[in-house]
N, C-alpha and C positions, 0 to 999 in steps of 0.2 A: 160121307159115303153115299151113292147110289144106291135108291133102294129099287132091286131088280122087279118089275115085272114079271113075271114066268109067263103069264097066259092070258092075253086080251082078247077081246073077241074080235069077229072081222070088220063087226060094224065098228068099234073103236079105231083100231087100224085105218080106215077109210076114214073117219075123223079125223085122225089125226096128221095122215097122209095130205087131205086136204086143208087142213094148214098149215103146215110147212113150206105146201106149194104157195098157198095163197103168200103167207111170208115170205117167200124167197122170191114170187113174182115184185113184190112192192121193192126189194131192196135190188132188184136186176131194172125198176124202171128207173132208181137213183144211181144206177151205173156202178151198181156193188154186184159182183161176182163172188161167192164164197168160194171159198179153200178146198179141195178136195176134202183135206179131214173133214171138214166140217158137216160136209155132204152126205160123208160115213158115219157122223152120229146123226143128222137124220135119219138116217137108213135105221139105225139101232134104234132112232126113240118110233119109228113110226112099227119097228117089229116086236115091241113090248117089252124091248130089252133093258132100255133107259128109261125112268120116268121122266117129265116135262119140268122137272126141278134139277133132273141131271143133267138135262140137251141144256137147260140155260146157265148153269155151271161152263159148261163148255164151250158156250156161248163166249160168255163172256171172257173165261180165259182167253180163248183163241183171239179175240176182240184187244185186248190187254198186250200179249205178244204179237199184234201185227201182222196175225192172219185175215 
């Protein structure tokens, strides 16, 4: 189960927005595009919604089913 974040602060958020990006640049210079969904739980781990044990859950699901 995900354990929910309620409330980061913004300098977290910025943290964590910036590596996402940094992560999603390394795998668009290996010619990996992510899934929309996937896109959508960045969106949720960088608003404090998901923690970073939950984005990688979904990770690799999505990874598993061939997104």
């Amino acid at each position: 189960m995900d354990r929910l974040v309620s409330k980061i602060s913004e300098s977290e958020m910025m943290r964590r927005g910036r590596a996402i990006e940094q992560a999603r640049a390394a795998n668009n210079r290996q010619g990996y595009v992510h899934h929309p969904e996937l896109e959508a739980v960045n969106e949720r781990c960088i608003r404090g919604e998901i923690d970073m044990a939950g984005l990688d859950r979904r990770m690799i699901a999505a990874i598993r089913a061939g997104r």
